[in-house]
N, C-alpha and C positions, 0 to 999 in steps of 0.2 A: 758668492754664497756667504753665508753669517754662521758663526760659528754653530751655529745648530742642523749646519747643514740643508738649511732651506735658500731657494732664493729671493732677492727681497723683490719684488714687482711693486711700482709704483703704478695705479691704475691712473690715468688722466682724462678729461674733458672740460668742455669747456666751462660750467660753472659748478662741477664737482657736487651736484645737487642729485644726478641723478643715474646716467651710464655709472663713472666710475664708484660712486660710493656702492650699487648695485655688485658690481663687480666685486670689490671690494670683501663685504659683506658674505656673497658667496664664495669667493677664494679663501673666508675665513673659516669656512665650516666644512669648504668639503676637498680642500686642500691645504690644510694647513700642515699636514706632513712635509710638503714641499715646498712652501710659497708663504713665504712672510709678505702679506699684504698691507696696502697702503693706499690713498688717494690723494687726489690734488686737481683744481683746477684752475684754467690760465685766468679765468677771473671769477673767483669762488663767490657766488651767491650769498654766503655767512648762512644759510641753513639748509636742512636737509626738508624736501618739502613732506608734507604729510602721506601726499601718495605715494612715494618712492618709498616710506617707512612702511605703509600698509601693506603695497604688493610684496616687499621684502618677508612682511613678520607672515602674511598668508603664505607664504611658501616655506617656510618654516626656517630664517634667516632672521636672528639679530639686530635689529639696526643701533640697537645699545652703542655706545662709541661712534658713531659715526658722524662726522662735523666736518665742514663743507669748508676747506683751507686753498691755501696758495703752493703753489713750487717753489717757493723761498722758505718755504717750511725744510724745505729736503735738499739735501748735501749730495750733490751728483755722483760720488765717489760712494755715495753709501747704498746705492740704488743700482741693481744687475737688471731689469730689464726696464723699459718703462711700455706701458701698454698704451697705445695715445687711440681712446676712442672720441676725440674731439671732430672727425672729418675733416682737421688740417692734419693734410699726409706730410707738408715743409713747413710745420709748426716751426719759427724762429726759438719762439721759448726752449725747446725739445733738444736746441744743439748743443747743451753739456752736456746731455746725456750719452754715457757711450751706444748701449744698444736701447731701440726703439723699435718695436712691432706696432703697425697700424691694423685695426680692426675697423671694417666699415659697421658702423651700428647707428643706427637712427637715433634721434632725441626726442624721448617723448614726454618732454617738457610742455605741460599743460595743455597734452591729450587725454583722453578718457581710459578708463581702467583697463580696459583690453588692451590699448597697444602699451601700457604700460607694462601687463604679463607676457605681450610678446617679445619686447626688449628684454625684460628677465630673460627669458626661457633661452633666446638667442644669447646674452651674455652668461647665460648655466652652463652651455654648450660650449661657446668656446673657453669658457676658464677650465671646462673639464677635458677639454682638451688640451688644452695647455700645460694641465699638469701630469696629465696622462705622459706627453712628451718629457716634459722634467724626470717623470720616476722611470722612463725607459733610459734617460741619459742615465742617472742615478745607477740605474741597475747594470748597464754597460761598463761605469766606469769603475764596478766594483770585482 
């Protein structure tokens, strides 16, 4: 945790374009009490594409800030979990990090609008659960 008492979650896949800035995005708005978010991916595309921006801002999610980087951006040591929705479960990149959760989520990298909102909707759901567990530890170890 970071001294504000959040933890810092590094969302990851593979060209950081679209799971993890999603992710991201929404860990920024409806978990930010607990979860200092972040993105990355193992070979970042350099932009955020337009549809990953629309379905984001239709849902009423930000995409302000969000640019599509590397894991050399990020000091393994500064990073409490890392969330890998790339579909490599034995990502090599992944082994500094000490903890790693795998989420299966599809990429819907240059499909149509709809399965774009169902990636949302599925990544809405587990970030909020994710933090949902965060604020039950939070609350236990108080």
């Amino acid at each position: 945790m970071d001294h504000k008492g959040k933890t810092r979650v590094l969302f990851v896949c593979i060209g950081n374009a679209c799971r993890s800035p999603m992710a991201e995005a929404i860990a920024r708005k409806e978990a930010n009490d607990v979860i200092e978010a972040s993105s990355a991916g193992f070979y970042p595309m350099g932009m955020i594409p337009e549809m990953t921006q629309t379905i984001l801002e239709r849902n009423g999610y930000s995409a302000n800030g969000l640019r599509s980087k590397g894991l050399r951006e990020f000091v393994s040591e500064e990073i409490n979990l890392v969330v890998n929705l790339s579909g490599y479960t034995r990502a090599q990149f992944l082994e500094k990090f000490m903890q790693v959760e795998n989420w299966e989520v599809s990429d819907p990298y240059g499909a149509d609008e709809a399965t774009y909102q169902r990636i949302l909707e599925e990544i809405r759901g587990r970030v909020r659960d994710l933090a949902q567990r965060f604020r039950a530890e939070k609350a236990a170890a108080v």
